[in-house]
Residue, then its C-alpha position, 0 to 999 in steps of 0.5 A: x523807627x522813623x515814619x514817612x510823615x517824619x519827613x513832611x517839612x523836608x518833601x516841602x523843601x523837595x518841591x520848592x527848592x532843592x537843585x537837580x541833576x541828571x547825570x549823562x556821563x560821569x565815568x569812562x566806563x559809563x560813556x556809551x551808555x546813553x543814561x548813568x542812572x541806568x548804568x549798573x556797574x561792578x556786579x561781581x559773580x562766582x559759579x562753580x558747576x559741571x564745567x566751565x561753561x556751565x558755571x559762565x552762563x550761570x554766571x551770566x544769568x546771576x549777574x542780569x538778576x543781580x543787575x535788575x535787582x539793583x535798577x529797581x532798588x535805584x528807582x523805584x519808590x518805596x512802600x508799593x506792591x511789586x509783584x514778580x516779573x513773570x514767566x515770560x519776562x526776560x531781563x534781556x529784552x532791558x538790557x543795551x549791552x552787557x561789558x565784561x570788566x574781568x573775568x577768570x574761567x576755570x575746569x569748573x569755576x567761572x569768576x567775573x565782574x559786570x556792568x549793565x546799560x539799561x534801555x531807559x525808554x523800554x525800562x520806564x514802560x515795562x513800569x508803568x505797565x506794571x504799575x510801578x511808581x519810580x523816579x530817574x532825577x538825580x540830586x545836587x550833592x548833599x554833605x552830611x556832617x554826623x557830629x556826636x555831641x557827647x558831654x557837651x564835646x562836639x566831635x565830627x572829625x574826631x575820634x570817636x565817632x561812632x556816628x560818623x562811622x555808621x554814615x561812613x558805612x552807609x554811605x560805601x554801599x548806597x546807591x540812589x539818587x540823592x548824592x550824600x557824602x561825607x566831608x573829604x576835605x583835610x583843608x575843612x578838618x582843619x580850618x572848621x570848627x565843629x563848634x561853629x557847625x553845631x550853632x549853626x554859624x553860617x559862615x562855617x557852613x558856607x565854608x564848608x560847602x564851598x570847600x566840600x563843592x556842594x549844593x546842600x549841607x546837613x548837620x545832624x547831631x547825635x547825643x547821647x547821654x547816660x539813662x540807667x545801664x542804658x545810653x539815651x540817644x536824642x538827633x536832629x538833622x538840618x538843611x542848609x542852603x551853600x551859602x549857609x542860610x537853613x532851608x528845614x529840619x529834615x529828621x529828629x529822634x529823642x529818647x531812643x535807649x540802647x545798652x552800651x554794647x549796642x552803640x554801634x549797631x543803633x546808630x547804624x540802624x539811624x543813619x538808615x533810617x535817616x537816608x532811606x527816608x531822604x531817598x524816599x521823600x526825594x523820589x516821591x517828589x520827582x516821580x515819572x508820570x507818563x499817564x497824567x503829567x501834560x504837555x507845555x509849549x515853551x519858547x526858546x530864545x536862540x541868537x545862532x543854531x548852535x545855541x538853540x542845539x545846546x537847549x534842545x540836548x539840554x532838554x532831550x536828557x531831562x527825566x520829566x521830559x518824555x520827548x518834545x517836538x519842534x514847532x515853531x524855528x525863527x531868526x530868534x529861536x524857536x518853539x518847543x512842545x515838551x511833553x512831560x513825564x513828571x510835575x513842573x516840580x520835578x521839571x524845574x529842579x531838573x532845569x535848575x542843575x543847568x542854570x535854567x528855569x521857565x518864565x512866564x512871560x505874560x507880554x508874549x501873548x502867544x506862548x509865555x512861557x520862555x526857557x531863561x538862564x536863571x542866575x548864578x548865585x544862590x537863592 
């Protein structure tokens, strides 16, 4: 539907500009495993067999596949060849722990729910051994607002919307590393305009993301107009910054004709599209490289020990930071070689969810580039 060229603004604006983060811990359940993004929650599995026994470790071995499966579906970039496994693979050698979250054993029945802690080190080498191109940064929160611009009468939050719907539905089973969500605020339902949202009135999108708490907002607008028996269906997706100002147009379709009947199932079919390629362009742009991406000799300044320990975690939980060593511990601070498993792109998008950035300081002869605080405020 929509090729990978269609997102070729967009992956500018991935390169230059768009904040990051990589989770260490969000939920309980995730605590004590050392990287979120390889923690797979909630995997459900139902065996029946000769015995109980037998349906549990059936059981067990469907819930690790179901669990791998869903890693690689998390991490790896699109559209490359993945071959099996092989024989002698085993998902056991990836795994750190497994949790049983429920289970019910029966005569002959075994029902259970999962989760999995991936080792992230023994992950990322069993891919590139296989040649495998994936990425592990996480994005800032990305608000879509799905308007339906029928007859000239906008709707968001106002039924209907089968636009909305359809990312509603998208949205309860993704699971990648670029954060969309929909609009949850009933204080935004009632304060904002979809008017204001459609001609991209900074004010309002400001509004709303300070009220959504996010980082980026997208308005894409569905319209949809009589052509024949059929409905013609024209969209285009922006990209705004928090504060209202537009960073790019990230998608746009026109004349896609559906019959009526189909409604439905068509914007579906848009709205994955449309995510799949934002997925898509954000892990090309911040892929692990750990055969060609170089090493850095960063100075961090440090007025106490425990400021210098809370920049070295900081950059130990950094995905396009392979490991770094410490060189060089003054009064002052301290030099750092990172060594880097990703671009300097990847690295500063990585940085700035923490208000960090590299500077190059070309005062400071023998190592320039300093780990500086960045500003609070939005670019």
């Amino acid at each position: 539907m929509q090729d990978t060229s269609s997102y070729t603004r967009f992956l500018c604006f991935c390169i230059s500009v768009f904040s990051a983060f990589y989770i260490s811990s969000v939920a309980r359940a995730e605590e004590t495993c050392a990287n979120s993004v390889f923690f797979v929650k909630g995997v459900e599995v139902a065996v029946q067999a000769e015995s109980g026994e037998a349906a549990r470790q059936q059981a067990t071995d469907q819930g690790r596949d179901q669990a791998w499966a869903i890693l690689k579906n998390r991490l790896l970039i699109s559209n490359q060849p993945v071959e099996g496994d092989g024989a002698e693979f085993s998902i056991d050698d990836f795994i750190d722990y497994t949790r049983i979250d429920e289970e019910t054993v029966l005569a002959n029945r075994y029902q259970g729910r999962f989760d999995y802690c991936f080792d992230r080190l023994r992950v990322r080498d069993y891919f590139k051994a296989k040649g495998l191109n994936h990425a592990e940064l996480v994005s800032a929160k990305m608000l879509i607002l799905p308007i339906w611009n029928e007859a000239n009468s906008p709707r968001l939050w106002r039924q209907p919307n089968p636009w909305f719907k359809a990312w509603k539905d998208q949205l309860e089973t993704h699971d990648g590393l670029v954060r969309m969500m929909l609009t949850k605020s009933l204080l935004a339902e009632r304060s904002i305009k979809v008017s204001d949202l459609l001609l991209e009135n900074k004010t309002a999108i400001a509004q709303i993301a300070m009220m959504e708490k996010v980082e980026r907002v997208v308005i894409a607008v569905l319209t949809p107009e009589k052509y024949g028996a059929a409905i013609r269906l024209s969209m285009t997706a922006k990209l705004y910054r928090k504060d209202g100002s537009f960073m790019s147009d990230i998608y746009s379709i026109t004349d896609f004709d559906t019959p009526v009947s189909n409604i439905p199932v068509a914007v579906s079919a848009l709205a994955d599209d449309m995510a799949r390629g934002v997925e898509g362009v954000w892990r090309r742009a911040n892929q692990i490289n750990l055969d060609d991406a170089g090493v850095l000799m960063v100075r961090i300044p440090a007025a106490s020990i425990g400021e210098w320990t809370k920049q070295i975690n900081v950059l130990e939980t950094l995905p396009p930071i392979d490991h770094l060593e410490v060189v060089q511990l003054t009064a002052s601070g301290g030099v750092v070689r990172l060594h880097l498993a990703g671009s300097m792109t990847a690295l500063t998008n990585a940085l700035e969810q923490h208000q960090l950035k590299i500077e190059d300081q070309r005062e400071r002869k023998e190592v320039p580039l300093t780990l500086v605080a960045t500003s609070n405020t939005t670019p």
